[in-house]
C-alpha positions in Angstrom: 0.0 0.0 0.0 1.3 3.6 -0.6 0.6 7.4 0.1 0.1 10.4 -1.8 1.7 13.6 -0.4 1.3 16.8 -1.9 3.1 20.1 -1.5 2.0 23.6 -3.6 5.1 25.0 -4.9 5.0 28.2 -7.4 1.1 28.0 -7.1 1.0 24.3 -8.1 0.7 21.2 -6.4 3.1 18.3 -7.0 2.0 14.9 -5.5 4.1 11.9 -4.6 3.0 8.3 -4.2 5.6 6.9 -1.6 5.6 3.7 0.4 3.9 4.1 4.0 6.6 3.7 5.8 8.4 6.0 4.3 5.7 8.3 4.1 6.1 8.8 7.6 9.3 10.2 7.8 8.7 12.2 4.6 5.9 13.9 6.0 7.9 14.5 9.4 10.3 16.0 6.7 8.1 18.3 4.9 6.9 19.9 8.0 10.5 21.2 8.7 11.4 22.5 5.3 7.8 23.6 4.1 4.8 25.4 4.2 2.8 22.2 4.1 -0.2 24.0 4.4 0.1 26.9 1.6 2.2 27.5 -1.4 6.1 27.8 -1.2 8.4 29.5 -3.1 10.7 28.1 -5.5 13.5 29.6 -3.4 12.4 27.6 -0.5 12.6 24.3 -2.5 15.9 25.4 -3.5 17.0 26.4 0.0 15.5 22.7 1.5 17.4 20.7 -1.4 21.0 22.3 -0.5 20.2 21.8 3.0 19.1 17.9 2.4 22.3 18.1 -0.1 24.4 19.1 2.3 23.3 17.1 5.4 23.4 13.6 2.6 27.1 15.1 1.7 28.2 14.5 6.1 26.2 11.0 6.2 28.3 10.5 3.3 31.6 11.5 5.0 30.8 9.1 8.0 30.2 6.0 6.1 33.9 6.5 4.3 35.7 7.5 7.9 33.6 4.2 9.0 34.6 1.9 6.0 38.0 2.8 6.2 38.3 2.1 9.7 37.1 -1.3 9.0 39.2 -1.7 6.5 
């Protein structure tokens, strides 16, 4: 079974089908880099996708001081 989310960005709306489990954490998501409620910018979306870039770009960094440790 999946989900649809939704979020209004430049006056649209954009929906997602995701997996319910997931959707959980996505939505949890959402509420801290949107206006789930009412439009958002395209600056926001821009300003949440560095901000998930950057945050993906540390996990990232971990996992290789990890695996060379193990190594």
């Amino acid at each position: 079974m999946g989900k649809r989310i939704g979020l209004y960005i430049g006056g649209r709306r954009f929906d997602v089908d995701v997996d319910d489990k997931f959707a959980l954490y996505l939505e949890a998501q959402m509420k801290d880099d949107f206006n789930v409620e009412g439009n958002n910018e395209l600056k926001t979306v821009m300003q949440a996708y560095v901000r998930k870039s950057y945050e993906l770009y540390k996990q990232n960094q971990k996992i290789e001081e990890i695996l060379k440790k193990i190594d």
